[in-house]
C-alpha positions in Angstrom: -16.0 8.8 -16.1 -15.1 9.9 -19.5 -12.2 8.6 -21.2 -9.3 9.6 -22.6 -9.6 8.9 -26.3 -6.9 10.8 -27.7 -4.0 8.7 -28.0 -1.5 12.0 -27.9 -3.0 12.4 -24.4 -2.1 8.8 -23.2 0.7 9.4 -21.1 4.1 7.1 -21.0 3.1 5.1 -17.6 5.8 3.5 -15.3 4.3 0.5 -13.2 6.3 -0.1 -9.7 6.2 -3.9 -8.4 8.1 -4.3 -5.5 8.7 -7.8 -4.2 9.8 -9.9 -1.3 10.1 -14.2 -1.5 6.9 -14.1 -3.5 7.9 -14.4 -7.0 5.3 -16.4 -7.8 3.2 -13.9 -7.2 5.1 -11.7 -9.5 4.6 -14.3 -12.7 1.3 -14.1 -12.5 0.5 -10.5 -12.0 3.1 -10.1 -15.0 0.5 -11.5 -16.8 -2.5 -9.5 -15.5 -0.5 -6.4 -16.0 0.3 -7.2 -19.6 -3.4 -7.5 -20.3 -4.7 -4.1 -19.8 -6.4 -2.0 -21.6 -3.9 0.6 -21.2 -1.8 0.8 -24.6 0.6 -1.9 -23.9 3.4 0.6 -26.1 2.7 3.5 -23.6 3.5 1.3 -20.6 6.9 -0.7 -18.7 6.7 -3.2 -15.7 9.7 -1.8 -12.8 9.6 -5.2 -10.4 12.2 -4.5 -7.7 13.5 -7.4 -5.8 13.9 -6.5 -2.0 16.2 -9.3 -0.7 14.6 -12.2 -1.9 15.9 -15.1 0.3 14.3 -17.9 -1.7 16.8 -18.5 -5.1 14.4 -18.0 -8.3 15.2 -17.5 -11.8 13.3 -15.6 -13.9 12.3 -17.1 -17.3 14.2 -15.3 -20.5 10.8 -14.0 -21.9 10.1 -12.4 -18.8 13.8 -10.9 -18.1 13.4 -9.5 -21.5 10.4 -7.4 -21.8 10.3 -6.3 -17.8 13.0 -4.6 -15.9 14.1 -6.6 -13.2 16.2 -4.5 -10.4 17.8 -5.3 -6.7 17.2 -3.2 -3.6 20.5 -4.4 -1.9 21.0 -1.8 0.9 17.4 -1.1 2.5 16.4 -5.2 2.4 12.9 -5.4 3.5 12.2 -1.9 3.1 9.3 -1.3 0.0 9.7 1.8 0.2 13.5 2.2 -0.9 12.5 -0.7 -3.4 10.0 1.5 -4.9 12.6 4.4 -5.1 15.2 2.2 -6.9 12.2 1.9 -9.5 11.4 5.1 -9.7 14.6 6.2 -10.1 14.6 4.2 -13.2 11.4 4.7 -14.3 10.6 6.7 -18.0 7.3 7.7 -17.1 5.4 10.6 -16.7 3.4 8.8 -14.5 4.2 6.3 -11.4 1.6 3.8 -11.2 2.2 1.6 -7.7 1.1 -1.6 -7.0 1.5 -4.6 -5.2 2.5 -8.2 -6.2 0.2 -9.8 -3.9 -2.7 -7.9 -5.8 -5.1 -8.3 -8.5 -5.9 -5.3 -11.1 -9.0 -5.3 -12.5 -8.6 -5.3 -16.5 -9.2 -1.5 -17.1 -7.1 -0.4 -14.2 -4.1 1.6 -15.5 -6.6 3.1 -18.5 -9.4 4.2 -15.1 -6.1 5.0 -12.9 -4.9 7.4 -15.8 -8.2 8.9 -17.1 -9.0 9.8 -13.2 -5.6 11.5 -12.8 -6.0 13.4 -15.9 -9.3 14.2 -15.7 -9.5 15.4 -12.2 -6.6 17.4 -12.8 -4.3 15.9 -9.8 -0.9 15.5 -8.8 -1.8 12.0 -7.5 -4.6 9.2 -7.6 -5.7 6.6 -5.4 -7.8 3.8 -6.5 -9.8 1.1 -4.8 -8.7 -1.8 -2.9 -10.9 -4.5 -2.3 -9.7 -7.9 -0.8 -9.5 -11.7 -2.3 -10.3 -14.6 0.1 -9.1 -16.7 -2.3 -10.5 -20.4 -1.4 -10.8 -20.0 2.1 -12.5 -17.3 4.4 -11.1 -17.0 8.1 -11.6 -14.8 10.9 -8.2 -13.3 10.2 -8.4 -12.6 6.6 -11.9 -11.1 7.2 -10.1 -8.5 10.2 -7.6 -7.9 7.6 -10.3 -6.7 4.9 -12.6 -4.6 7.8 -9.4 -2.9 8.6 -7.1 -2.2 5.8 -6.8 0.2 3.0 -9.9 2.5 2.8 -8.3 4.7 0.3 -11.8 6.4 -0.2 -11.9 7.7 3.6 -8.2 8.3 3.7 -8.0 10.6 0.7 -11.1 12.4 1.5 -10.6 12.6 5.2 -6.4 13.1 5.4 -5.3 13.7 2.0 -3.2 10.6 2.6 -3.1 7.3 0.0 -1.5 4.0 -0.2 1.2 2.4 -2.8 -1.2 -0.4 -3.3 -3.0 1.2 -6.0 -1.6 4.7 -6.3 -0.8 7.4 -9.8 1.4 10.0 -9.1 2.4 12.2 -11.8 6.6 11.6 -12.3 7.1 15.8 -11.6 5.8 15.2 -8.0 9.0 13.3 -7.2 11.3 15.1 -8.7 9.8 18.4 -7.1 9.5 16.8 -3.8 11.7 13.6 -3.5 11.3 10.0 -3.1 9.9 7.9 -0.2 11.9 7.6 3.0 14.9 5.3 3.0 14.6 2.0 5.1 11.3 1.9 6.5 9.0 -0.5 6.5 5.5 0.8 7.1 3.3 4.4 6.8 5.9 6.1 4.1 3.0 6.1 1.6 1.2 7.3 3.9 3.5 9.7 5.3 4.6 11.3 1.8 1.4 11.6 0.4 0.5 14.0 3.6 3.2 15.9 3.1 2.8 16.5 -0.3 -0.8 17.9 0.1 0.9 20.0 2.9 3.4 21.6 0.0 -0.1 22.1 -2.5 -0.2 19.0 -4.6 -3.6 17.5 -5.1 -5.0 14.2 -4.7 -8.3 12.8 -6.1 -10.1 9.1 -5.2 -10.6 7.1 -8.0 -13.1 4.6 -7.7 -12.9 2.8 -10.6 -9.7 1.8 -10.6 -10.1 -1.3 -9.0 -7.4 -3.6 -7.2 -8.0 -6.7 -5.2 -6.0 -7.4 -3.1 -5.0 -11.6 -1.2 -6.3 -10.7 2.5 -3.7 -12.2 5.3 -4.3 -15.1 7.3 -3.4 -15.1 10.6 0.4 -15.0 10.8 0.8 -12.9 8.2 -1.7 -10.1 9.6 0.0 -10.3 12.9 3.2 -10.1 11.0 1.9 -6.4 9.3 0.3 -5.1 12.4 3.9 -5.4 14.0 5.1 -3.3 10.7 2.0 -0.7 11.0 2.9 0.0 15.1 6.3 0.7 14.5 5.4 2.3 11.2 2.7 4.5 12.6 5.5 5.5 15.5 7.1 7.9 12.6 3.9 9.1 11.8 2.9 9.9 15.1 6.2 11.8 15.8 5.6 14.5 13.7 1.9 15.2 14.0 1.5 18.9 15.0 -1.3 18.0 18.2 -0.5 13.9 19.2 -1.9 12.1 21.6 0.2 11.3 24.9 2.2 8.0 23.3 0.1 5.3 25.4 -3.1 6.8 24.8 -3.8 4.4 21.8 -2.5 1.4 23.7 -5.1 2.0 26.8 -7.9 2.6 24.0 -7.2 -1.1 21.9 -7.7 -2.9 26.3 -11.2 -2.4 25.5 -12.4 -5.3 23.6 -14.5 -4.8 20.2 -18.6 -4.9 20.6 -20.1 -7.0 17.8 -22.2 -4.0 16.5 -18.9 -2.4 16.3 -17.6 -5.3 14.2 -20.3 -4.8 11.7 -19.9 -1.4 11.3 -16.3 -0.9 11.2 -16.1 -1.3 7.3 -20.0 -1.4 6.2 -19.3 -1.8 2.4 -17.1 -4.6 3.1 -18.9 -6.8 5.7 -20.2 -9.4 3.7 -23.0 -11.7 4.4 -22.3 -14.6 5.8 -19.4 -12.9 7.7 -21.4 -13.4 11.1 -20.5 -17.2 11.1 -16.9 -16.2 11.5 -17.7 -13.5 14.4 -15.9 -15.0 17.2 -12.9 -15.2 15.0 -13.4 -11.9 13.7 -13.4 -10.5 17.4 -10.3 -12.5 18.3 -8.1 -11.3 15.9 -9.4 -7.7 15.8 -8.7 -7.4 19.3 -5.5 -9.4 20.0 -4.2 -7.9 16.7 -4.8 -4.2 17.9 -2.8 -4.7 21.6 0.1 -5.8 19.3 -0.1 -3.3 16.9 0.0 -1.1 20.2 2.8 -2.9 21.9 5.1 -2.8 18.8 4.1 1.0 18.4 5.5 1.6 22.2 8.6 -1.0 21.7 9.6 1.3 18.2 9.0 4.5 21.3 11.2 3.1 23.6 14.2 2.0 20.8 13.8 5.5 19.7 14.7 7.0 22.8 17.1 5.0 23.9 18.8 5.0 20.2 18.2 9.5 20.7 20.3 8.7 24.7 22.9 6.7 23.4 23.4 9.6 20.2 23.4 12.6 23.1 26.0 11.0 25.3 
């Protein structure tokens, strides 16, 4: 991909971090974002704290050359995090990430050159996963299953914060994320603005790893994703009867089906783990289900109690 060699044409870059007890994780992708190849002068750090419960003080040399802000009325939510960043961001582009991530060293300056050079509204780069010292059957379900930005953009037109560019005029034209939810407003707002004729391209070599999820915390986001995917489901012009999904996750996962469902990604080696695998891919899909028809229900008994 050719690059952007001009430094007139280097845009003014906003980075969104928004975090949650993991500030840890914070320090040290301070320190990875710092050390891109992206003009450091053409580039701030937004880290949003979204109700931190763990106390933590940030050094001095940090406070002073990031902005630090609070989410204090949507806690938990990313998604109002990342609008309290945005709405403080000076770029003319919003580059998203996570803190539990990795960026590869040229991944703002590949984010940046995509966006420009494919002339779109928004970018979404590549996520790949981090076992970090220890491979499970859960972390490996949460790599097979997670974030394929390629098939998402090409196939929906949708992308995901966790490595996203999205040009700062797309906002103001259109507005920020929704307020107070927890799961699919990435995916939800980048839908709807293809539907209102802004264009997204697939970067693939802007490259992101992110730490896969052991057990407990992959059961923890599949929770998120049902009730997540509820809101997404609601306003899709030709859905599916609500517990169509639910009798579709009782049947449990063939092994060829295992290997297939994320080909670039299934390692070898990964067949040692395949009991695991099939464990958590299954049990994890009936809960993702379950919370899905739980956020129904609440929803229509919230609607009953609002019409009487």
């Amino acid at each position: 991909m050719a690059k952007i060699n001009a430094k007139t044409e280097q845009p003014f870059v906003s980075v969104i971090i928004p975090f949650y007890n993991n500030q840890d994780e914070v320090i040290r992708i301070e320190e990875e974002l710092r050390n891109q190849t992206y003009p450091s002068d053409k580039t701030e750090l937004i880290f949003i704290d979204n109700g931190s419960e763990k106390p933590f003080s940030f050094p001095d040399s940090f406070l002073s050359r990031n902005i630090l802000l609070e989410e204090s009325k949507h806690l938990k939510s990313p998604y109002s995090a990342r609008n309290r960043g945005i709405e403080q961001s000076k770029g003319e582009v919003i580059a998203f990430i996570d803190a539990n991530s990795t960026p590869e060293a040229n991944w703002l300056e590949e984010g940046i050159s995509c966006l420009l050079t494919s002339k779109a509204d928004l970018a979404g780069g590549k996520v790949l996963f981090d076992f970090q010292d220890q491979i499970t059957g859960a972390k490996i379900v949460d790599a097979l299953t997670s974030i394929n930005m390629e098939r998402s953009i090409k196939e929906r037109g949708a992308a995901f914060t966790a490595n996203l560019f999205v040009k700062k005029n797309v906002f103001n034209e259109m507005g920020l994320f929704e307020e107070g939810v927890r799961s699919g407003g990435d995916v939800r707002w980048t839908l709807k603005a293809k539907e209102n004729g802004y264009s997204i391209s697939y970067c693939d070599q802007a490259v992101i790893r992110k730490f896969a999820r052991p057990a407990d915390k992959l059961y923890q986001k599949r929770i998120r994703t049902g009730r997540g995917y509820y809101y997404t489901w609601r306003e899709e012009p030709e859905r599916r009867i609500w517990f169509y999904n639910l009798l579709r996750s009782l049947k449990p996962p063939s092994f060829s089906k295992i290997r297939s469902l994320n080909s670039d990604r299934y390692q070898a080696g990964f067949d040692d783990y395949l009991m695991g695998i099939w464990f958590h891919l299954y049990a994890s899909g009936i809960v993702e289900q379950l919370s899905f028809i739980n956020e129904y229900f609440q929803s229509k008994i919230f609607m009953n109690s609002r019409n009487e």
